[in-house]
C-alpha positions as CSV (number, residue, x, y, z in Angstrom):
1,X,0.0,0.0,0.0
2,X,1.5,3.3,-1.1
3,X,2.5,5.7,1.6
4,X,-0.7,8.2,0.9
5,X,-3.3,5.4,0.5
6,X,-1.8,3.8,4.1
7,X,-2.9,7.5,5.8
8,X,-6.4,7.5,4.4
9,X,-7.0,3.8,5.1
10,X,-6.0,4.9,8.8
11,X,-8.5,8.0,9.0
12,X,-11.2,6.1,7.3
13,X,-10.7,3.1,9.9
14,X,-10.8,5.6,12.4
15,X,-14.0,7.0,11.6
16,X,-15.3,3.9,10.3
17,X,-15.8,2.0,13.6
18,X,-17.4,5.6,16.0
19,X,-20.2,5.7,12.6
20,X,-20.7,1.6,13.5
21,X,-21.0,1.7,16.7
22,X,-23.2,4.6,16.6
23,X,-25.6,3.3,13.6
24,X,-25.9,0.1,15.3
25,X,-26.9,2.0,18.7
26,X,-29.7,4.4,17.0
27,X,-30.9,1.3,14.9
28,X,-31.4,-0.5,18.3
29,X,-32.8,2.5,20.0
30,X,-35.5,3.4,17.2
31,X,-36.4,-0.5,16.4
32,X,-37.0,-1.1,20.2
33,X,-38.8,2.1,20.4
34,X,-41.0,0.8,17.3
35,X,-42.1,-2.3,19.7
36,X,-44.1,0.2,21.9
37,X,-42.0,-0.5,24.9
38,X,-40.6,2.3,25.9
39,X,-44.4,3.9,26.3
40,X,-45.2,0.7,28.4
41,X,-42.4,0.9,31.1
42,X,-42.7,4.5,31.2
43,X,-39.4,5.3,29.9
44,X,-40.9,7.5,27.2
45,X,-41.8,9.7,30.2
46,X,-38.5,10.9,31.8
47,X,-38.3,14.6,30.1
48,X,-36.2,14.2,27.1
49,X,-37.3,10.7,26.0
50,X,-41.1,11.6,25.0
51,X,-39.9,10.7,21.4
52,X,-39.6,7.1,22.1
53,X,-42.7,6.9,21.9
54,X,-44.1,8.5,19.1
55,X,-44.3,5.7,16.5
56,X,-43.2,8.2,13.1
57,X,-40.6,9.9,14.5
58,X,-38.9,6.1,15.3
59,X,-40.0,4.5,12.3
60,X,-38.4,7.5,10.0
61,X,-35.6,7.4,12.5
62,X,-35.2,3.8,11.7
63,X,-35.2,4.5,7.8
64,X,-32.6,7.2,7.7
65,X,-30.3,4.9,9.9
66,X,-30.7,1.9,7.6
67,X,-29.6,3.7,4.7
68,X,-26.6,4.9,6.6
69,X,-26.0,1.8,7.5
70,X,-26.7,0.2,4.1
71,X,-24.1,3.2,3.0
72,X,-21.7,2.1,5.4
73,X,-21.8,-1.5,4.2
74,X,-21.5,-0.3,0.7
75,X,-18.5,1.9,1.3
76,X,-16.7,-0.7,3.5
77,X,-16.8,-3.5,0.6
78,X,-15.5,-1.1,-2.0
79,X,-12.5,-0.1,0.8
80,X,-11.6,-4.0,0.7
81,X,-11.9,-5.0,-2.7
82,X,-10.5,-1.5,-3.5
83,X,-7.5,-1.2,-1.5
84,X,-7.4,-3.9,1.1
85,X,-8.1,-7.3,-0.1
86,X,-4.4,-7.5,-1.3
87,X,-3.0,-6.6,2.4
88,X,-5.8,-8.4,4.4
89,X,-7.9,-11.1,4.8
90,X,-11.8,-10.9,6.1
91,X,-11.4,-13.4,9.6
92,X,-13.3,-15.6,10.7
93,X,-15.7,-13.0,13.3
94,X,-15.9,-11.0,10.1
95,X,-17.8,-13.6,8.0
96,X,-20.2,-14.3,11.2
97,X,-20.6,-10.5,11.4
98,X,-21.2,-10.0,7.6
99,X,-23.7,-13.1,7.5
100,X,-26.1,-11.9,10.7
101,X,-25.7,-8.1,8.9
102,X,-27.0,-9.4,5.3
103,X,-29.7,-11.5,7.2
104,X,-30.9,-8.2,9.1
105,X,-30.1,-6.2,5.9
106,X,-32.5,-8.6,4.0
107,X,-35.1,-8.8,7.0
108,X,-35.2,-5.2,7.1
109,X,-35.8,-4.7,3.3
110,X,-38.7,-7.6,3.7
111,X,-40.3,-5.6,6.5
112,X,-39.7,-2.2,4.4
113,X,-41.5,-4.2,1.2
114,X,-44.2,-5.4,3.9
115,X,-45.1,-1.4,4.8
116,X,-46.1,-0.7,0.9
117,X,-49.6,-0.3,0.7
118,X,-50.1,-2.6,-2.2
119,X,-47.7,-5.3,-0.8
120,X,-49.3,-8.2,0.9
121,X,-47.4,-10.9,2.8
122,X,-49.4,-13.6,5.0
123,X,-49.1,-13.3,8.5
124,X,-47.3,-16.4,9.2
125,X,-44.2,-15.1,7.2
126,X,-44.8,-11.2,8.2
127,X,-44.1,-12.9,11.6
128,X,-41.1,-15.0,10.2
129,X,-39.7,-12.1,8.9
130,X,-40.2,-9.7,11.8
131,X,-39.0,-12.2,14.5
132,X,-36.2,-13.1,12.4
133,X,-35.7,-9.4,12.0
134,X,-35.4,-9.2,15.8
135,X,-33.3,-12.5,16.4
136,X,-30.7,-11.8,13.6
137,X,-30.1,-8.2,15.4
138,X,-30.2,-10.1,18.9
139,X,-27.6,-12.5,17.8
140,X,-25.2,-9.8,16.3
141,X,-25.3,-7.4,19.7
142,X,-24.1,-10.9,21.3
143,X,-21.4,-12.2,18.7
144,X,-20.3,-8.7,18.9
145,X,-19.9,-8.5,22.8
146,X,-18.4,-12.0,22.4
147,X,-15.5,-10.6,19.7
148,X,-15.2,-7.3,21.3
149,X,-14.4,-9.4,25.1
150,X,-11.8,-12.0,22.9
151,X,-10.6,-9.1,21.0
152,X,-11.2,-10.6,17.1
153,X,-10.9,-8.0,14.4
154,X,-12.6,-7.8,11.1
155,X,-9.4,-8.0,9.4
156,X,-6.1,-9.8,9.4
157,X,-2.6,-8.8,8.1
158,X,-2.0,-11.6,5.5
159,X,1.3,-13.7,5.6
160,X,3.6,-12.6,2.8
């Protein structure tokens, strides 16, 4: 990797993994808030939070961060294949973490399609895909606590 190209792979990582962390937190946040729980168990009403619970402020919330995200995704593959892929290699938490992130990519679009007014799904796989939806993120928030304790990157330095 040239000298120039090293630098901006080093400030793109670094601002890479903050806008990660902090799409994954306000796609929690807003999907939760979606599931009227924070109305339920009060939490909507500690001053400040009174947005929880209004359903279109969420749901939109939700929409703009998946297409950050989706952006995200998108930018990060052409960074690899780019620039990367000759240097590293994806590991083995990076293949778990890009398989639960196309399931809850695909989910999501599913339950986007499912909102249209002239899209009908039947209720058995409207729930499918909704609890899938919610298990796929469930699963990532643990496999990501679980590489974040052992310390397993997305990428490894290839042997030359």
């Amino acid at each position: 990797m040239k000298p120039q190209a090293a630098s901006n792979h080093t400030a793109a990582q670094g601002l890479i993994k903050p806008a990660y962390v902090i799409l994954l937190a306000l796609m929690t946040l807003s999907g939760m808030a979606q599931m009227p729980i924070f109305k339920r168990y009060y939490i909507a009403d500690i001053p400040g939070f009174g947005w929880l619970a209004q359903f279109y402020v969420t749901h939109i919330l939700h929409y703009v961060g998946a297409t950050l995200l989706l952006f995200l995704f998108f930018y990060c593959i052409g960074v690899y294949f780019g620039m990367l892929r000759r240097r590293f290699s994806l590991t083995g938490s990076a293949y778990v973490r890009i398989a639960l992130l196309t399931a809850i990519a695909v989910t999501g679009i599913f339950r986007v399609l499912k909102n249209l007014p002239d899209v009908v799904f039947s209720p058995g796989f409207t729930m499918l895909i909704d609890i899938s939806h919610l298990v796929f993120m469930l699963t990532l928030m643990v496999c990501g606590a679980v590489f974040a304790i052992l310390k397993r990157r997305w990428l490894a330095e290839k042997s030359e």
